[in-house]
C-alpha positions as CSV (number, residue, x, y, z in Angstrom):
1,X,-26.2,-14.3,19.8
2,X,-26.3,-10.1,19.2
3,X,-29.4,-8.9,18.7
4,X,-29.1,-5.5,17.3
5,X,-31.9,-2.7,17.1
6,X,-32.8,-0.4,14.5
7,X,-34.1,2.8,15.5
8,X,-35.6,5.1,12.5
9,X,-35.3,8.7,12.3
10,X,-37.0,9.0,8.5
11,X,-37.5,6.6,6.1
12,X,-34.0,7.2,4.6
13,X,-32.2,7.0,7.9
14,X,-31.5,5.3,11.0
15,X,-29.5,4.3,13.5
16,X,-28.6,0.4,15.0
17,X,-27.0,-0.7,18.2
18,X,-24.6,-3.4,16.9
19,X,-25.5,-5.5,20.7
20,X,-21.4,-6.0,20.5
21,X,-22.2,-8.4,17.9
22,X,-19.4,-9.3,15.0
23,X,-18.7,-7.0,12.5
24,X,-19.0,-9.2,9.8
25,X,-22.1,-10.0,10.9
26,X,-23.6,-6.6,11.9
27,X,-22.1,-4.9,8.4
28,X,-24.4,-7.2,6.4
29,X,-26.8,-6.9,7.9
30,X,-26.8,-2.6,8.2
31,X,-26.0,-2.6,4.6
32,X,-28.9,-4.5,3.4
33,X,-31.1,-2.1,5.8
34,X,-29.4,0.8,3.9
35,X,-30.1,-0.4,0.3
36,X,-33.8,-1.5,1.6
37,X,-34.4,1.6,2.2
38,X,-32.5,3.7,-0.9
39,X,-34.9,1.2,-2.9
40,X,-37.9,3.1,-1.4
41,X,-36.3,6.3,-1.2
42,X,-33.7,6.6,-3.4
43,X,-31.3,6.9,-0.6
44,X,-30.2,4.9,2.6
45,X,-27.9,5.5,5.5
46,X,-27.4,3.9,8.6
47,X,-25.5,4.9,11.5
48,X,-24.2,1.7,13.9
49,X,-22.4,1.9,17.2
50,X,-21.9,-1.3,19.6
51,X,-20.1,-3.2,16.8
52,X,-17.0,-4.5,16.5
53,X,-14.1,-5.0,13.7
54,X,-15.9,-5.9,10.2
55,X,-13.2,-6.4,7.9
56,X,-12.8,-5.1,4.4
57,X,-14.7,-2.0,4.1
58,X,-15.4,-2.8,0.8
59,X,-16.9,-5.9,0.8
60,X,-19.9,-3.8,2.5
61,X,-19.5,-1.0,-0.3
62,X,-20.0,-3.3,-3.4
63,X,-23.3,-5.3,-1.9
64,X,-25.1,-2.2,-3.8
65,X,-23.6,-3.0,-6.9
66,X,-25.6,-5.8,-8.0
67,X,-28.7,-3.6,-7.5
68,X,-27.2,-0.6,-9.4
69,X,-27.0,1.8,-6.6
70,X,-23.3,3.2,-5.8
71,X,-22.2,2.0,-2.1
72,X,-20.0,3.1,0.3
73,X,-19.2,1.8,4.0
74,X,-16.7,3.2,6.7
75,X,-15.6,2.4,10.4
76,X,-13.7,4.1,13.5
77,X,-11.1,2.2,14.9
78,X,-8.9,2.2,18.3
79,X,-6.8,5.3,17.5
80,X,-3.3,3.9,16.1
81,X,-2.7,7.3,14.2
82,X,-1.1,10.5,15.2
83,X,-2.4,13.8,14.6
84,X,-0.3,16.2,12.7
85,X,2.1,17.7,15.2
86,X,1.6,15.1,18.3
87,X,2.9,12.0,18.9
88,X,-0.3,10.6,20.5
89,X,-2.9,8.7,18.4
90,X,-6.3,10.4,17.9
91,X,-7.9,9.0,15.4
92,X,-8.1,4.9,14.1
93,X,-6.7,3.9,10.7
94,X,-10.7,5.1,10.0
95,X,-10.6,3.1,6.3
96,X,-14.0,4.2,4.0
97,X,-15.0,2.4,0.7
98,X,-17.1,3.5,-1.8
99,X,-18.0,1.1,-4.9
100,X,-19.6,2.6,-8.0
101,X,-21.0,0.9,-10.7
102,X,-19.8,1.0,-14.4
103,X,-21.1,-1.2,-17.6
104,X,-18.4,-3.4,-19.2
105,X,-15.4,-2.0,-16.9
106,X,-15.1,-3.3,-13.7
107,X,-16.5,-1.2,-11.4
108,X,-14.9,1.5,-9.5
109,X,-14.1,0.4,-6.2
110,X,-12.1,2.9,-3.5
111,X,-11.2,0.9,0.0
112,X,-8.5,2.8,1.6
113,X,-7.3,3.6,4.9
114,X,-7.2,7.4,5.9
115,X,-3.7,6.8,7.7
116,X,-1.0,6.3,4.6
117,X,-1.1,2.6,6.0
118,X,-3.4,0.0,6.9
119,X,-2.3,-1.0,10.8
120,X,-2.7,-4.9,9.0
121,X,0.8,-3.6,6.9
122,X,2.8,-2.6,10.2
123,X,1.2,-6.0,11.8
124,X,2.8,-7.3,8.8
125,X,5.8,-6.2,9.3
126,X,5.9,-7.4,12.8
127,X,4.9,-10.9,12.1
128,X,7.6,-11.3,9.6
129,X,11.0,-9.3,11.7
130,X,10.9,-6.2,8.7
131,X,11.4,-3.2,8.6
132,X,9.1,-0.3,7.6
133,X,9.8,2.6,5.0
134,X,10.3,6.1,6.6
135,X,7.0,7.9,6.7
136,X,4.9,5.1,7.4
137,X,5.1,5.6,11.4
138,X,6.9,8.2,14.3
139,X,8.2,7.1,17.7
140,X,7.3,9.0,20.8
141,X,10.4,11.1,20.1
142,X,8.2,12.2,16.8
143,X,11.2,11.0,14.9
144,X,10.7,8.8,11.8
145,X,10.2,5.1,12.7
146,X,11.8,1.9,11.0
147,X,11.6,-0.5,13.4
148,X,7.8,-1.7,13.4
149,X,7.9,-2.4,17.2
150,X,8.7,1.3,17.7
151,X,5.2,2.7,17.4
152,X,3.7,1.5,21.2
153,X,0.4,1.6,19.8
154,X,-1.0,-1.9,18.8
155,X,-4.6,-2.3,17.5
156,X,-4.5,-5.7,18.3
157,X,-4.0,-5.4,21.8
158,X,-5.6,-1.8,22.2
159,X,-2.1,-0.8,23.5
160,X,-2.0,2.6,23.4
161,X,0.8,4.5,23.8
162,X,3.4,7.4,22.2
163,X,4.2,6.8,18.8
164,X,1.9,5.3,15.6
165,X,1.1,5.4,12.4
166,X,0.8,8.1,10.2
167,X,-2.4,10.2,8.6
168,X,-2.2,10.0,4.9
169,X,-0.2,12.3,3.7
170,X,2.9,11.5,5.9
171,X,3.5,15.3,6.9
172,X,2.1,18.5,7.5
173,X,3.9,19.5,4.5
174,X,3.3,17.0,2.3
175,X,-0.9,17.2,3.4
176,X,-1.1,15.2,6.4
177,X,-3.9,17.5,7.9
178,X,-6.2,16.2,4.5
179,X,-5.7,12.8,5.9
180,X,-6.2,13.8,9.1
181,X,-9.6,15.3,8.6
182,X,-10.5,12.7,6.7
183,X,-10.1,10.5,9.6
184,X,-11.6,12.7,11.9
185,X,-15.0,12.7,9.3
186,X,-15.2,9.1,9.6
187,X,-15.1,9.1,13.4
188,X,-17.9,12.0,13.0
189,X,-20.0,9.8,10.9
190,X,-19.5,6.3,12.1
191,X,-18.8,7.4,16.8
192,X,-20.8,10.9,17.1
193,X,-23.4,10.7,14.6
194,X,-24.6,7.2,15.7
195,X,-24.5,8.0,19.3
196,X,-21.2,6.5,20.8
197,X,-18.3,8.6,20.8
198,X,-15.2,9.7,18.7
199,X,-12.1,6.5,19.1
200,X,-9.8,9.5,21.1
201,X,-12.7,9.3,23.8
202,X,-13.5,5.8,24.1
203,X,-11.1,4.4,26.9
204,X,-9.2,1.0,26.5
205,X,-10.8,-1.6,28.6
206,X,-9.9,-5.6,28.7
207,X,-13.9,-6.0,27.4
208,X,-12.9,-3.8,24.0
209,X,-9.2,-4.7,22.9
210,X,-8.8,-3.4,19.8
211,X,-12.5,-4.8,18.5
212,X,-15.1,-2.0,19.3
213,X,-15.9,-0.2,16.3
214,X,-18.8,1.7,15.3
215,X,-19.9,2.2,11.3
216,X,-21.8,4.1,8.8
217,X,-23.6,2.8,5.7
218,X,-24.9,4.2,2.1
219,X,-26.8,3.6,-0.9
220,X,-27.5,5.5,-3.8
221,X,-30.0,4.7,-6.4
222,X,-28.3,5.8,-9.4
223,X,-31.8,5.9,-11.5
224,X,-33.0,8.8,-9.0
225,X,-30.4,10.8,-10.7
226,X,-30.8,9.8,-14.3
227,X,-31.0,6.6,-16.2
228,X,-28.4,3.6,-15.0
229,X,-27.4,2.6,-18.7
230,X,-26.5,6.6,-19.6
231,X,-24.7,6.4,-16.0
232,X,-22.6,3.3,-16.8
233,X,-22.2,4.2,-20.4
234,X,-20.5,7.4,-19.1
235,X,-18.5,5.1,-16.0
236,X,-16.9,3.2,-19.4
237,X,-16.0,6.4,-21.4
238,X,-14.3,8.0,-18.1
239,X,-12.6,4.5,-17.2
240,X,-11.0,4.1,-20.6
241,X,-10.3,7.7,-20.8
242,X,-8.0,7.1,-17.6
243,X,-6.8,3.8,-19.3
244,X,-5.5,5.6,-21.8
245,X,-3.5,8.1,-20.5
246,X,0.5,7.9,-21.4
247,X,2.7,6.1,-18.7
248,X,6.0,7.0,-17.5
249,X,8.9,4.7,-18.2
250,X,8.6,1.3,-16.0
251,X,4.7,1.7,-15.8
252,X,2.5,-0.8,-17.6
253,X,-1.0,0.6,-17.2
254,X,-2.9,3.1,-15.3
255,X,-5.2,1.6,-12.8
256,X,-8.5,3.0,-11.9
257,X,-9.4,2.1,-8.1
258,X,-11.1,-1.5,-8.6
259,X,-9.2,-2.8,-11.9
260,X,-6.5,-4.7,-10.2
261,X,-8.3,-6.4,-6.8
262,X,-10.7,-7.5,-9.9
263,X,-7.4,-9.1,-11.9
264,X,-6.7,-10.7,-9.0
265,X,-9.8,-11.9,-7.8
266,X,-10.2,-13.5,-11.1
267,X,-6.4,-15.4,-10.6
268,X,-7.7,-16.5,-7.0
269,X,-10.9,-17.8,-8.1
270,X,-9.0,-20.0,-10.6
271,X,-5.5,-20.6,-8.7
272,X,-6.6,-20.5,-5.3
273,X,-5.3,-18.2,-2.5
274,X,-1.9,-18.1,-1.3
275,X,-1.6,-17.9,2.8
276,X,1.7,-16.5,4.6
277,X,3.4,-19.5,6.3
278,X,3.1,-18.1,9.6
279,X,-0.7,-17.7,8.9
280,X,-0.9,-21.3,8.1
281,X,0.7,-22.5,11.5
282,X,-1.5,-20.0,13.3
283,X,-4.4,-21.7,11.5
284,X,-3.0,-25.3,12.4
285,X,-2.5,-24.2,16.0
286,X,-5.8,-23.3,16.5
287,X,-7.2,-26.6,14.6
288,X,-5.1,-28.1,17.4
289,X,-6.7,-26.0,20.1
290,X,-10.2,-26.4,19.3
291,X,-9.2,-30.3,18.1
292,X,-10.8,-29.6,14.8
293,X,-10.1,-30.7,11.4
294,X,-7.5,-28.9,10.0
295,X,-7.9,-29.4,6.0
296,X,-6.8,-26.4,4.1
């Protein structure tokens, strides 16, 4: 069982030693120790190293919502992604989320991935024999990658190699330095400032395939900046302002960051939630292995 360790720096801040502990686990419980102490301070960041992969970034993001305060949550990863101009990963997929209250819109919710992928798409792609659009991935040539396989740089093994995924952005050109140092930030935030290391220096050992992961927590208390109703009221107005702008020919509706994982959250909740047959015979598999019920 992890036992992780807070160590305060002020009463806004601190850092905690994850004890290689699960992410899932660790997340929660860093998040809480952020909004504990934004409630007392108005603000609340925590710094973790020693952890390993926690999931959706978001999940962590929108645990201030119910308390009004606007979340956000971010991790390193192993480094699948290129930097502009090599064909070496230096930096992890590095997702952040950030999850902002609003009144009767949904709130805003941002979880994205600073490479123009998730790695989970190219595992994806992988797992089901496709192909992947151009500017998704480079091989170790540098040239443009189809083949998902191509890319010898697997998170899921900690394989690292020539070749990976792309910072958002795709190309220099097209701003790929933007997503870039906006992986690089992460790895500042979540590796140096909490006292491990950046993901291009941490070396691959058979103890850390593609799990360690260090993090970085927030909450805001919206009413230390001015009242939460004027805040939300204003969250609605800018919402619908966005909801109403014209769409192009083919386009339904604009969608702010949020509005369509709620939709569907509200279609799971009531229909369930649909698994990838090759997920389902990995799940029955490892019923078998651990001789467990298998009852989903």
């Amino acid at each position: 069982n992890p036992k992780p360790k807070i160590f305060s720096r002020t009463p806004a801040t601190a850092t905690m030693d994850g004890d290689q502990g699960l992410g899932f686990v660790i997340g929660h419980h860093a998040m809480m120790e952020a909004i504990h102490r934004a409630e007392k301070t108005g603000a609340g960041f925590i710094a973790v190293r020693n952890s390993t992969h926690f999931g959706a970034a978001a999940c962590y993001a929108m645990m201030a919502l119910e308390r009004d305060m606007i979340g956000m949550a971010m991790t390193n990863t192993v480094a699948v992604v290129v930097a502009p101009g090599s064909n070496k990963p230096a930096v992890g997929t590095n997702p952040l989320a950030v999850a902002v209250p609003a009144g009767k819109k949904p709130p805003f919710v941002l979880d994205m991935a600073t490479s123009v992928v998730s790695g989970g798409k190219l595992e994806i792609a992988r797992r089901e024999g496709t192909s992947i659009p151009e500017g998704w991935a480079i091989d170790k040539e540098g040239k443009p990658a189809t083949d998902p396989t191509k890319p010898k740089t697997d998170p899921t093994k900690r394989v690292f190699g020539e070749g990976g995924l792309l910072p958002l952005g795709g190309t220099p050109k097209l701003g790929s330095y933007k997503g870039f140092g906006l992986g690089v930030l992460v790895d500042i935030l979540c590796g140096v400032l909490s006292g491990s290391s950046a993901s291009i220096l941490q070396e691959s050992t058979p103890e850390t395939r593609g799990n360690a992961s260090d993090h970085f927590f927030g909450a805001l208390r919206i009413d230390s900046f001015l009242p939460v109703e004027n805040f939300k009221k204003s969250m609605d107005e800018m919402i619908e302002a966005f909801e109403a702008l014209p769409t192009l020919p083919g386009v339904k509706k604009i969608c702010v960051a949020g509005r369509y994982e709620a939709e569907i959250e509200k279609d799971r909740r009531a229909n369930g939630i649909p698994l990838h047959p090759k997920v389902i015979q990995e799940l029955q598999e490892l019923a078998k292995e651990l001789d467990i019920e298998y009852d989903l």
